[in-house]
N, C-alpha and C positions, 0 to 999 in steps of 0.2 A: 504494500500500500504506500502510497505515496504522500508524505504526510507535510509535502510543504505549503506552508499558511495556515496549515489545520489549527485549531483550536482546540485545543486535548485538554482538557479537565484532569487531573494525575491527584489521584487520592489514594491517600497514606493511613491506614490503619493500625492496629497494636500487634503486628505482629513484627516486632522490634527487631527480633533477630535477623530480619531481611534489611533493614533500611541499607545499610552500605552497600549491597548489592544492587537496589532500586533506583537509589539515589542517579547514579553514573547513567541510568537509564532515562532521564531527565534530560538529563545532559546530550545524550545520542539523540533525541529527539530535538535538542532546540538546534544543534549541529545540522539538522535534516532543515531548518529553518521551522518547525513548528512552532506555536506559542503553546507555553503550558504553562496552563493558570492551576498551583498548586495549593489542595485541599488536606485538611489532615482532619481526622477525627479526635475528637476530648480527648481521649487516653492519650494517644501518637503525640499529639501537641503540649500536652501536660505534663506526660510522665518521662521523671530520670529512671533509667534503668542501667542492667550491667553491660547493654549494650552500648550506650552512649548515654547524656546529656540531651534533654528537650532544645534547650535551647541553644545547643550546639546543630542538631539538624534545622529545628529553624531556620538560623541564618544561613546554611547552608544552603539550603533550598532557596530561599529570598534572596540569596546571592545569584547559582544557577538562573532562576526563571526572571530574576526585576522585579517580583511581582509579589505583596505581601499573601500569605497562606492565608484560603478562608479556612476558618478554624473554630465558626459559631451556627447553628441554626438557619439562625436570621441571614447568615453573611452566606449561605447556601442557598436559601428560596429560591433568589432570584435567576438562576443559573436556567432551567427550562423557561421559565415568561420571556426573559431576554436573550435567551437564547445564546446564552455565553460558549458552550461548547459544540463540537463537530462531533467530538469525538469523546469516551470517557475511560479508564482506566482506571482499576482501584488495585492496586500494587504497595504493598501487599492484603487480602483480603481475608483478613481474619475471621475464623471459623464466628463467632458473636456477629460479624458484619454479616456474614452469606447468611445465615440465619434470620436474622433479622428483615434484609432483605425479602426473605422466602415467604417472611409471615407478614410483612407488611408495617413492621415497626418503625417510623421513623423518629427517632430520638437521639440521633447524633449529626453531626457537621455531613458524615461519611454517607449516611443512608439517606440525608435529606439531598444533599448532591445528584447524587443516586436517580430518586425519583424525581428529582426536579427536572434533571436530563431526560429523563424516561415519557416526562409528558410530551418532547417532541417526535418519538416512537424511534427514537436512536438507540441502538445497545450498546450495553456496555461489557468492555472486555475486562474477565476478571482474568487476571495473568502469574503463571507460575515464571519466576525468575529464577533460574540456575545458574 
């Protein structure tokens, strides 16, 4: 797929021990020339673990893309009305997210992203990174 100009939504979940791996994947896409407007869920965005520091991929990220992480409810809605994305990815997709997703819950940054994309009848690729 040819992902130049796309608009790629790129959501980040708790499944921490992937971020270094996803992270660089960010990267290959904005090299491809796409825009990725990056979303992270409560946990992802909040929590230190022994993987890293929150606020070390933060700015990581926010360096990579330009673009501050939506990382609240509200800062998500708007993403399907306005139609912010082409394209969505949630890397990594934490067993809680796919769940959630399945039953219709939305209650974080991740899943409201999710279905806000979803009302332009776009899918979204959940992706295993090796």
């Amino acid at each position: 797929m040819d992902v130049k100009g796309k608009k790629i939504g790129f959501v980040l979940t708790g499944s921490f021990c992937t971020f270094k791996k996803v992270i660089p994947k960010m990267k290959e896409l904005i090299k491809l020339e796409a825009e990725v407007i990056p979303i992270m869920s409560y946990n992802s965005y909040n929590f230190d673990t022994k993987f890293g520091k929150a606020e070390d991929f933060i700015k990581e990220i926010e360096e990579i893309t330009g673009k501050e992480i939506i990382h609240t409810i509200q800062g998500a809605e708007p993403i399907g009305p306005k139609k912010m994305t082409d394209v969505m990815v949630i890397a990594p997709c934490s067993g809680n997210t796919m769940a959630k997703l399945a039953c219709d819950i939305i209650d974080t940054p991740a899943v409201m992203a999710a279905k806000s994309h979803l009302r332009n009848r776009i899918s979204i690729s959940n992706c295993t990174i090796n």
